[in-house]
C-alpha positions as CSV (number, residue, x, y, z in Angstrom):
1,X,10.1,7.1,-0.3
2,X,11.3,6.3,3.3
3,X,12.8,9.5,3.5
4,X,9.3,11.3,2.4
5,X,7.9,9.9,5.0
6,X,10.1,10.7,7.7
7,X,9.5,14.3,6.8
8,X,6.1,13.8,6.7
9,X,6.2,12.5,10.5
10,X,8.3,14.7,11.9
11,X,5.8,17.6,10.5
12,X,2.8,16.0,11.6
13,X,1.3,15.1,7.9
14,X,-1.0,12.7,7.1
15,X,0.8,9.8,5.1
16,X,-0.8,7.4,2.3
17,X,1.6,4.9,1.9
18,X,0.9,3.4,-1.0
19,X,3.2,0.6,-1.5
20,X,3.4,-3.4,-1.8
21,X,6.9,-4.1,-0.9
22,X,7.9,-5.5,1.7
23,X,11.2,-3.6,2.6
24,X,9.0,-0.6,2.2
25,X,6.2,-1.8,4.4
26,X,8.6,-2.5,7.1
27,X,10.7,0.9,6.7
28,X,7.3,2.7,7.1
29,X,6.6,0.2,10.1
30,X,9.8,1.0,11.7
31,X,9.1,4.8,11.4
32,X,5.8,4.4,12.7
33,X,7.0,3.1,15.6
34,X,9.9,5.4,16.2
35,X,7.8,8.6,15.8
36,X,4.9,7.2,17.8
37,X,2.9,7.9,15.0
38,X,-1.0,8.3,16.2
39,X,-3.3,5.5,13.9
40,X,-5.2,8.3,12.3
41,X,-2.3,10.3,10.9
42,X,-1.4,7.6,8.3
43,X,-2.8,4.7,6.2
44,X,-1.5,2.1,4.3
45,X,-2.7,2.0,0.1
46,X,-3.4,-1.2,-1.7
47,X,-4.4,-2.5,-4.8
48,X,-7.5,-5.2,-4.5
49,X,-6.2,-8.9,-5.1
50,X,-2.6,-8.2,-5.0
51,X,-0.5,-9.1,-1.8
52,X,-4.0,-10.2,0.0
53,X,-1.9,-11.6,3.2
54,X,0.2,-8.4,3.1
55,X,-2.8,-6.4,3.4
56,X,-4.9,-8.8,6.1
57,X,-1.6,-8.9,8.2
58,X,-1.1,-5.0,8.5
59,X,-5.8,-4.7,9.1
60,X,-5.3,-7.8,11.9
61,X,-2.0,-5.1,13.4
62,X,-4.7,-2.4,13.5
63,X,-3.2,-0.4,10.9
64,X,-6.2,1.7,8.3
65,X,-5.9,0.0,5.1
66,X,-7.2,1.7,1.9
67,X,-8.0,-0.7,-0.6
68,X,-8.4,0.1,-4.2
69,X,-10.4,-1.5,-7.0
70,X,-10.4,-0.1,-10.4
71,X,-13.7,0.4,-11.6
72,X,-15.9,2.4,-14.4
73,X,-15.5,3.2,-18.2
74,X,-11.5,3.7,-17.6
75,X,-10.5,0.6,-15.6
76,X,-8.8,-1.0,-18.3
77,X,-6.5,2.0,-19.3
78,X,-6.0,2.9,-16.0
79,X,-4.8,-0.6,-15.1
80,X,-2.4,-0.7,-18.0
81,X,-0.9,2.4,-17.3
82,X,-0.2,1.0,-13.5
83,X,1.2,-2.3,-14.6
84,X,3.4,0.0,-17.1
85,X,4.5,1.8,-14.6
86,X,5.6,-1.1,-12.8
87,X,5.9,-3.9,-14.4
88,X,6.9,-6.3,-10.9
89,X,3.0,-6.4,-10.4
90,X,2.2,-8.7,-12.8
91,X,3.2,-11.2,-10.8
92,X,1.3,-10.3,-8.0
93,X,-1.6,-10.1,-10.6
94,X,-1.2,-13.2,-12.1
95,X,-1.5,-15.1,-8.3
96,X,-4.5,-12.6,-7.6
97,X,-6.2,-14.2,-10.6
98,X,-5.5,-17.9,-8.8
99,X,-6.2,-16.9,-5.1
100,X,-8.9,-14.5,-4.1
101,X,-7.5,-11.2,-2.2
């Protein structure tokens, strides 16, 4: 992923990084800061409830956040197809249940 991103800096894209991890956050971080990256050329992806301090650390660092809540006739289908596809979130999932995001 880190390496997608760098390309996508050096050409000047728009970036959603969509991620949770923390390696990952900080790799984009780090690339953000080497490349100068303007604040509107990128944006960090979350789900709602998971990784809550994550997610208010990166807002209070003036980083755009996009948060996203499942929602409709699908949510249920769409959020078992996301924890299949990666099955470390339940974790995060299950402490999102306990502690409000």
């Amino acid at each position: 992923m880190l390496e997608d991103l760098e390309f996508m800096f050096k050409n000047s894209a728009y970036a959603a990084i969509a991620t949770h991890d923390t390696p990952l956050i900080q790799g984009a971080l780090d690339l953000i800061d080497k490349y100068q990256v303007p604040r509107d050329k990128y944006e960090f992806q979350m789900l709602y409830g998971v990784t809550p301090q994550k997610r208010r650390q990166l807002v209070q660092n003036g980083h755009r956040m996009r948060v996203y809540v499942p929602f409709g006739e699908q949510w249920f289908g769409y959020s078992t197809r996301r924890l299949k596809e990666n099955p470390a979130m339940v974790s995060h999932i299950l402490k999102a249940l306990v502690y409000r995001g």
